[in-house]
N, C-alpha and C positions, 0 to 999 in steps of 0.2 A: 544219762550215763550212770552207772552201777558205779557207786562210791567206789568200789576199790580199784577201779579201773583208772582212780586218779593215784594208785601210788604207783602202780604198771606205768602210768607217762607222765610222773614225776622222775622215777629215775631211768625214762629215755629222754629227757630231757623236752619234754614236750607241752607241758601246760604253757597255755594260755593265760593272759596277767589276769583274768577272769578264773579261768580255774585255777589258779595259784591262791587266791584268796577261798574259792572253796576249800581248797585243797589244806590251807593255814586253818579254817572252824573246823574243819573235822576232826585233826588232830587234838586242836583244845580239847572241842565239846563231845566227840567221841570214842569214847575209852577202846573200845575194839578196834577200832580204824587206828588208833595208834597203837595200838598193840601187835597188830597185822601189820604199819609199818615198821616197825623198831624190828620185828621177827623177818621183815622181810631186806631190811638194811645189814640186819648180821648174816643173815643170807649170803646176799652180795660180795660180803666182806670175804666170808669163808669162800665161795668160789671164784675166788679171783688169786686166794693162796694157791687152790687145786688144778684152776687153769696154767698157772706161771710152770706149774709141774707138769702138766700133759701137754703143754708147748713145747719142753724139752725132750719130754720123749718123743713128739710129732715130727721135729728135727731130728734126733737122731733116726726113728724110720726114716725118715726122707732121705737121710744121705744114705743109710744101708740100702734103699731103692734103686739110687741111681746105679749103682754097681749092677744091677740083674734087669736096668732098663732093657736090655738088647734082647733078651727073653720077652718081653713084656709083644710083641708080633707076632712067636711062636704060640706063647697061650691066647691070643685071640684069634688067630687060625681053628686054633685045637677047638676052643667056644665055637665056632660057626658048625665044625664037623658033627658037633656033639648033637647038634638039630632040635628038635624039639624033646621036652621032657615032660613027663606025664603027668595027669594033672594032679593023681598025689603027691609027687614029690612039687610041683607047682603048689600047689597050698601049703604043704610045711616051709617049703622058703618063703612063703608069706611071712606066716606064724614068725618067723625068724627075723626077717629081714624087720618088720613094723616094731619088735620088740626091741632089736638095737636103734633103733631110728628114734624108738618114744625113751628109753632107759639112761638114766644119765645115775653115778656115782651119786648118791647123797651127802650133801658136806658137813659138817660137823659143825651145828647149830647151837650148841649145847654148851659145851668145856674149851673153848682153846686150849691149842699143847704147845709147849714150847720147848724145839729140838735143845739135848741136851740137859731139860730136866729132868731133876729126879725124884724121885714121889712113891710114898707108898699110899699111896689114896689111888681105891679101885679105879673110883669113876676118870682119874687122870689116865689112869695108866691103862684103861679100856680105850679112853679116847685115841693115848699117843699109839694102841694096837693100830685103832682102825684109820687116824688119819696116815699111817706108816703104811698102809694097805696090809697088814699083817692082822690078816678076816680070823686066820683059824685062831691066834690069838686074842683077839678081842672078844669073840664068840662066849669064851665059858666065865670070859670077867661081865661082860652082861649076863649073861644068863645070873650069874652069883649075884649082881645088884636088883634083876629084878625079881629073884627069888628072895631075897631079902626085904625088897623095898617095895616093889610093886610099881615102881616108876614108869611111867609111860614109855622114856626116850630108851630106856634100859632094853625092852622087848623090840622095840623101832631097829633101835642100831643092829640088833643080833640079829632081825630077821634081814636087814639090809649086809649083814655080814656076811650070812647066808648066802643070800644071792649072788652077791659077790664070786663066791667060790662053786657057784654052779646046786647049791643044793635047793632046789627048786621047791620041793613038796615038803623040806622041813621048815625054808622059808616063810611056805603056806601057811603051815600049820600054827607058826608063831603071829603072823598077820592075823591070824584068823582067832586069837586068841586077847585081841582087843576090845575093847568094851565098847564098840561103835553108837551104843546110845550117849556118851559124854559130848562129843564133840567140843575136844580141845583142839588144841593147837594143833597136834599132831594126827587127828582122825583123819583130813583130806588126803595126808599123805601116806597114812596106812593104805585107807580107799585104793591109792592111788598104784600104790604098790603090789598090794593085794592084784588089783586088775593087771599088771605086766607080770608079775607071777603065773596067774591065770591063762595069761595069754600066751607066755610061753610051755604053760603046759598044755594049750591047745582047750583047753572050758572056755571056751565062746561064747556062751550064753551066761555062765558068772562075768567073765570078762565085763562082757553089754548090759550089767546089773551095777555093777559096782558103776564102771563109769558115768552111766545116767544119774545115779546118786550127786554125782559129784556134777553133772552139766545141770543138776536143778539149786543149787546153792551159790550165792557168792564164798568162793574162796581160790588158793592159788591157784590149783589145779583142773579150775573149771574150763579155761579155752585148750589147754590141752585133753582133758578127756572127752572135749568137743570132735576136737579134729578126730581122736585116734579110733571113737564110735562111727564117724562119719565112713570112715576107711573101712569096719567094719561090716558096715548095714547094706 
């Protein structure tokens, strides 16, 4: 078993009293293996603030739904009429559909914000931007920390702000603007981003580059840019 695939079923709750004591030496005696878990512990922590939020908005669609259920016959009538669709526009709903399917909100790993504070420190006040979902603001307060600083998460969050707000190719070009021979903390998830960028601009063959990078390495993003290559190939 790939060491890190004991912090994956440590927090679903799945070691074995056998791999529990693996799982106890590695943290001792392996400084990356705890670093990988404490990064992936505040992980959890941050999307579980962001879930409690997209629950509430999941409900409120739901009940705006129920009201236009009685339509919901009429448009799958209208689907059958529609018949087949060609198989360009067939491959761009690919492209689409795989990209919402693999794309998830990135959570704020970095700075906790807390509603109601106030702060003149950039790096707060980029974070309370982007954890508020307010991309277009957050956008130039990264951009100002990592033209200052050079910080790795500074370029991360902007290109993720980016994306956010549909800007695809300056997304890119910010991804693309990472020093990919470091391989810090945050390189898998450039990679990773990088490739659904990719993929929603349709580069298929960067897409199926970047990903294989990432299925030859232990790190977070390796079973998922398993699956989403297999989908591809």
């Amino acid at each position: 078993m790939e060491k890190y695939s004991y912090i994956e079923k440590y927090f679903e709750g799945n070691l074995s009293p056998d791999e529990e004591l693996i799982f106890e030496k590695l943290l001792l005696e392996d400084s990356d293996f705890a670093e990988a878990f404490e990064y992936e512990k505040n992980v959890k922590k941050a999307i579980s603030l962001n879930e409690r939020a997209a629950l509430k908005q999941k409900l409120k669609t739901f009940e705006k739904s129920k009201k236009s259920y009685k339509w919901l016959s009429v448009a799958a009538s209208f689907a059958i009429l529609i018949g087949m669709y060609t198989l360009t526009t067939l491959f761009d709903t690919n492209y689409d559909s795989l990209y919402k399917e693999y794309y998830q909100t990135y959570p704020n790993t970095v700075s906790p914000t807390v509603r109601g504070e106030t702060t003149d420190d950039i790096k707060s006040n980029a974070f309370y931007a982007y954890d508020s979902g307010n991309y277009k603001e957050a956008i130039p307060l990264f951009s100002e920390i990592y033209t200052k600083d050079g910080d790795d998460y500074a370029l991360f969050y902007k290109a993720l702000s980016l994306m956010e707000i549909k800007e695809y190719q300056e997304a890119l070009r910010n991804l693309n603007l990472h020093d990919y021979t470091k391989e810090n903390t945050f390189t898998p998830f450039f990679r990773w981003y990088a490739a659904l960028t990719n993929l929603k601009l349709k580069n298929t063959e960067k897409t199926k580059q970047l990903l294989k990078v990432l299925t030859q390495t232990d790190n977070p993003q390796k079973e998922a840019a398993a699956r989403l290559l297999s989908e591809l190939e």
